[in-house]
N, C-alpha and C positions, 0 to 999 in steps of 0.2 A: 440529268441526261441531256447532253448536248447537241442541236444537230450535227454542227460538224464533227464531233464522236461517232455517230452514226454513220454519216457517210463516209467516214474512212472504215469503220468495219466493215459495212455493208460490201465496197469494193473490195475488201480484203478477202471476205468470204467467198465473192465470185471467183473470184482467183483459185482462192485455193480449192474449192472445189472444183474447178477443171483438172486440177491436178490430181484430185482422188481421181476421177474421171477415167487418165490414161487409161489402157487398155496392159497396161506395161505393171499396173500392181497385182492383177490377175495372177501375171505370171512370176513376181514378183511371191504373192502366197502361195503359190501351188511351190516355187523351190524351197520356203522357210520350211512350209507343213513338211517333204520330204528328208529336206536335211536334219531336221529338231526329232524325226523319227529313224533318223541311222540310216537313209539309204539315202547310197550315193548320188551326190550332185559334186558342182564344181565349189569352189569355196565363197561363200558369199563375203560380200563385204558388206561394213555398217560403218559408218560416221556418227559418231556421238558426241562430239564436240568440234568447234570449230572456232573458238576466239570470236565471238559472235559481237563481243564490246567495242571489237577495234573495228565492224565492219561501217561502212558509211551508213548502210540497209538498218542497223539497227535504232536508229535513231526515232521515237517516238513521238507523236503527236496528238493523241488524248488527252484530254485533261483529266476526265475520271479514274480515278488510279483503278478500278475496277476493271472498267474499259481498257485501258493501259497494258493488262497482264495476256489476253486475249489479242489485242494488236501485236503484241510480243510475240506468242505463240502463230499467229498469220505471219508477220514479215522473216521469221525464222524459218517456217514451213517453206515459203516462196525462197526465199534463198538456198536454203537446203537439197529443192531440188537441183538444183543447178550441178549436186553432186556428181550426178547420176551411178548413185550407188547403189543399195537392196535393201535401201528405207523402204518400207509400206505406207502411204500416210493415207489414214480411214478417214472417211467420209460423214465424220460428225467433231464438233469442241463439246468438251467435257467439262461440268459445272461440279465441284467435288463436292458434296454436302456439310454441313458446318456442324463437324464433331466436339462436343466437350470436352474440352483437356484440361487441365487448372492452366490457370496462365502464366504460373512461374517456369515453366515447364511440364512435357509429357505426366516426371516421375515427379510433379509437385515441390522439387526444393530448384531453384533460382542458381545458375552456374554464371557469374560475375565472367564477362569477356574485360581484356583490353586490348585493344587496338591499335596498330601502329597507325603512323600519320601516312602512308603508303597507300592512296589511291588500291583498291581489293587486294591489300596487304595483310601480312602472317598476323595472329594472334595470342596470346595467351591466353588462360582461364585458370578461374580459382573453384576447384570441386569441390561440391558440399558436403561428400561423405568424409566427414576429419575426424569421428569416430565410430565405435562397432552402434553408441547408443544413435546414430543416427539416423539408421535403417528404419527406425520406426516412426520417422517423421514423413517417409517415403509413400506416394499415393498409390492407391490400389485400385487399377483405373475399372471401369467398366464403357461397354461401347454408347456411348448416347449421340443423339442429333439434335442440332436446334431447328426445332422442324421452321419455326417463322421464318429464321434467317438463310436458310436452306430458299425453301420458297422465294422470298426475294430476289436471291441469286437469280434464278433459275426463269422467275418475270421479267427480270431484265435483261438478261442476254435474249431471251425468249422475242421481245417485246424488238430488238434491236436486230437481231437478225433470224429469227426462230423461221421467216419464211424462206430462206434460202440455203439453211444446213440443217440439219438434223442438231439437238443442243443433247447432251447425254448428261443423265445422272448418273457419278459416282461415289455411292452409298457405304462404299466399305469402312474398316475400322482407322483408325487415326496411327493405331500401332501395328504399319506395314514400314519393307522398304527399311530405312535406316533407326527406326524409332520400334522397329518388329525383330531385331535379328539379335538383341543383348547387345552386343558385341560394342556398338555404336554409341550409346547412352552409357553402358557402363564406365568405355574410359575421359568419359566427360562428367559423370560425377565422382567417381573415385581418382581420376585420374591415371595417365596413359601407365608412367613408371613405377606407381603404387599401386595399380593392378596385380603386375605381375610382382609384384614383392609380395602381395598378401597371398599368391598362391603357394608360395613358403611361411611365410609370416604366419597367418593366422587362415589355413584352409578352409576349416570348416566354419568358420563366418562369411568366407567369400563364395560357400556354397549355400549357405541360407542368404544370400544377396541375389545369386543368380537363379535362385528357384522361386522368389520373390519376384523377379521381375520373369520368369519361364511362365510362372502360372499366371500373373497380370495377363499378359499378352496373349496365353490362351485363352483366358476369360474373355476376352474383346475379341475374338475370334469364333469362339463359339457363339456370344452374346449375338454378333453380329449372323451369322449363319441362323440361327434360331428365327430371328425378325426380318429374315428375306433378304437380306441388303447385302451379299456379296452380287457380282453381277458378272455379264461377260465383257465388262470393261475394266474388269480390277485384275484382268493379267498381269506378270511384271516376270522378267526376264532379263532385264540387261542387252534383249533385243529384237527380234520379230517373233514376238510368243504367238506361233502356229504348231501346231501339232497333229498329226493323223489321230492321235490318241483323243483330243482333244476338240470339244466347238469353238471353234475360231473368235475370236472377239467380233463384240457386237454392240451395237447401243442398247441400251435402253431396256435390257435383255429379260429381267425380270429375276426373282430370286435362282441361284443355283446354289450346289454345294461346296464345296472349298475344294473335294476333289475331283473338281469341274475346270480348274484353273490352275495357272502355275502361280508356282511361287519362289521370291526370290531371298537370298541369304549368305551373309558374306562374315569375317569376322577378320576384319584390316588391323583393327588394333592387337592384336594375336600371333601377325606373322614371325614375332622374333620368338614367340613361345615354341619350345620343343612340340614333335608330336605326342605324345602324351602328356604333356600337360594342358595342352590343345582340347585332346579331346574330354580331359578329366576337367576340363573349368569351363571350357564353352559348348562342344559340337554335343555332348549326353546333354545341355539344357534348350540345344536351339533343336533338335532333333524329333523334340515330341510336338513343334508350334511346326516343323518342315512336312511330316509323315502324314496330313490329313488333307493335302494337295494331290492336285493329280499328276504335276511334274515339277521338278525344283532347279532352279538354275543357283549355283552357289561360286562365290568367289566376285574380290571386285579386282585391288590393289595386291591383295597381300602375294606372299609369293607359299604357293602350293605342293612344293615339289616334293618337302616330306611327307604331306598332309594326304595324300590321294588317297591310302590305304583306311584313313581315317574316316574319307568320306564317304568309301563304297558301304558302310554299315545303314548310312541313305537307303531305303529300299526302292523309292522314285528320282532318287536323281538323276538328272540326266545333262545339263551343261557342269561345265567346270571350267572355270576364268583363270587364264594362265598369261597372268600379270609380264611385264617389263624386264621384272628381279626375279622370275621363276626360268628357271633350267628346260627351255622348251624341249630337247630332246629328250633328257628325262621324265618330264612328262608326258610326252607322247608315248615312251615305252611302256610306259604306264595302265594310261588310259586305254591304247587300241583305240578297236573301235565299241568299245562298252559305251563309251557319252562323246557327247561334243564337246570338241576342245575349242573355245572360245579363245582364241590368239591374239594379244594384246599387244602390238609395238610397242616401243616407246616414244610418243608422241615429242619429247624434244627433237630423237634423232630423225622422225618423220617428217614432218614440219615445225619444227619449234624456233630453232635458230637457227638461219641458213635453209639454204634449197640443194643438197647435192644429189641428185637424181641415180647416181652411178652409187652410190652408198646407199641410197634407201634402195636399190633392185638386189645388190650384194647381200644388203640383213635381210630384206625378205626371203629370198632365196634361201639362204642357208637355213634359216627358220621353218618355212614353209619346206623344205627338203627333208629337216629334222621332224615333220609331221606326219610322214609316209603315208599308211591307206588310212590315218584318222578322218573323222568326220570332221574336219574347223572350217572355219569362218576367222574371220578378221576385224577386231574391232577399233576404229581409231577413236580413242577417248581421253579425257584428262588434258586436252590442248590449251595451257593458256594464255600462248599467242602463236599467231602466225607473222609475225613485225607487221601485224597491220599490210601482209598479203592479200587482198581476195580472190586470187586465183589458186593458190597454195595446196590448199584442200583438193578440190577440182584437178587437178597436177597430178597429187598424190595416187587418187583413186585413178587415174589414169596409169599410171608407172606399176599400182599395183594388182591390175585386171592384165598388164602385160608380163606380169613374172605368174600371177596364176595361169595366164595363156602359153607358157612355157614348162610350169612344174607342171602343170595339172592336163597334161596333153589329152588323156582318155577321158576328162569329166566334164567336158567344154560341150 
């Protein structure tokens, strides 16, 4: 622990706690809670990416890698706002507890990457499932913590700036998020296009595969609930998880129930699969680890548009992510106003290559026009550049607060 580590967090902290501060996140949670509960607001928007590599801001000065990921999260924060989008940002850093997992992975077998020479370039992988005898070499996780190493975390950051933010433990399970939802692990050890071969090929091994990893994850779920360590900081939505239904995140909040929280779930690698195949290989094994939440936000990439009828069998869902590649008038005929339609640009034609201002008000429009009285929001995500723009972003959410201030004339 170095001083000069210290005092670059220390001031990072002041910062960004003036920024919880505003008076502007109040308002800011009182329109998530309404809109995530179906009454009308104007359409929020969120920034979820921003080419954060190409910014000058990102640039790090720690030498403790520990230190290192926490300065990350502060100079992202302090830039971020400069969006001024309907980010919330809470008033505590989160220290995540040091869950047991085997180290060759989650499911215990080792998926070999390689790597192009491509500075954060595409990859390949070689899946370990190459035969049905394999399955049984798969681990059958359970929820643990390394309490010592947990604690360390949590002295140091404590120790470093514990007097100036609030430090949060997050105690939940390791199998949330992309490592919690099947979909995501599977076609990284089976692989993407030998997935969907085995649901012709060989079904019912590929449904003793995914009830193997259905009840893993419930097991870490319940294990976890049992021993108190879900909390009001393991929300996860995909965006400002507020809710009327729901206590608002919190630090430090003490044990709750699972359906105290949302929860989130997606299944990308699936979009080329028909709807019922859809729901006969994935959505009947993600649907028992989704039902014991108290609201589910579903969908990231894939595109939904046959899928909606699939998901209303959810009896808590309530967002639905309508990707890039999904048919947004169709889904909005869809949806109504049953959930929030979570409206997803397409971050190249947003800002990705080029600035055309007259083209990004045109797709909004027609988009946002195609969502009539639905509940959405707007999520720009998935950016992986702006050419090394940094007003780009900032532009954006400008150009597009003034086509919601034109479609959305009665929700302003």
């Amino acid at each position: 622990m170095t001083t000069n580590d210290i005092a670059i967090l220390r001031d990072l902290a002041e910062r960004y706690t003036a920024i919880c501060n505003k008076p502007v996140m109040n308002e800011r949670r009182a329109l998530w809670r309404r809109h995530n509960s179906l009454k009308r607001t104007r359409p929020l928007i969120y920034v979820r990416a921003w080419a954060w590599q190409e910014m000058p801001e990102s640039e790090l000065y720690c030498a403790d890698p520990f230190f290192r990921h926490y300065e990350d999260f502060f100079r992202q924060s302090l830039f971020r706002d400069t969006f001024d989008d309907d980010f919330i940002f809470e008033p505590w850093v989160t220290v995540n507890a040091a869950c047991v997992t085997p180290p060759e992975g989650v499911w215990g077998l080792p998926v070999p990457q390689t790597h192009s020479d491509e500075p954060r370039g595409s990859y390949v992988w070689d899946p370990p499932l190459k035969t049905e005898d394999d399955l049984a070499r798969m681990h059958s996780p359970h929820h643990r913590i390394d309490e010592a190493e947990t604690e360390r975390r949590l002295d140091k950051l404590r120790a470093a700036i514990g007097d100036l933010i609030t430090i949060n433990l997050d105690r939940g399970p390791a199998y949330r998020m992309w490592q919690g939802d099947i979909s995501t692990e599977l076609a990284r050890l089976r692989g993407l296009e030998q997935m969907m071969w085995d649901m012709m090929d060989r079904p019912a091994w590929l449904r003793k595969l995914l009830a193997h990893m259905r009840d893993g994850i419930l097991r870490t779920h319940d294990e976890a609930e049992r021993a108190g360590d879900w909390s009001l900081s393991a929300h996860q939505n995909q965006a400002m998880p507020y809710a009327e239904e729901l206590v608002d995140p919190a630090p430090n909040s003490g044990p709750v129930a699972r359906q105290d929280l949302w929860y989130f779930a997606a299944s990308q690698e699936t979009t080329a699969v028909g709807p019922r195949q859809f729901d006969e290989f994935m959505f009947q094994y993600q649907l028992p680890i989704m039902k014991p939440f108290g609201l589910v936000a579903y969908g990231c990439c894939e595109d939904l548009t046959r899928k909606i009828d699939v998901l209303r069998q959810l009896p808590n869902l309530r967002r639905i992510a309508i990707s890039p590649m999904a048919n947004v008038a169709k889904c909005a005929a869809q949806i109504k106003q049953d959930y929030v339609l979570s409206y997803r640009p397409s971050p190249s034609d947003m800002v990705g290559y080029g600035f055309r201002p007259d083209f990004i008000r045109d797709r909004l429009t027609r988009d946002l026009e195609a969502c009539g009285d639905c509940h959405v929001d707007i999520t720009l995500k998935d950016v992986e550049t702006v050419q090394g723009d940094p007003d780009r972003v900032r532009r954006w959410v400008e150009i597009t607060r003034e086509v919601i201030a034109r479609v959305f004339v009665g929700d302003m």
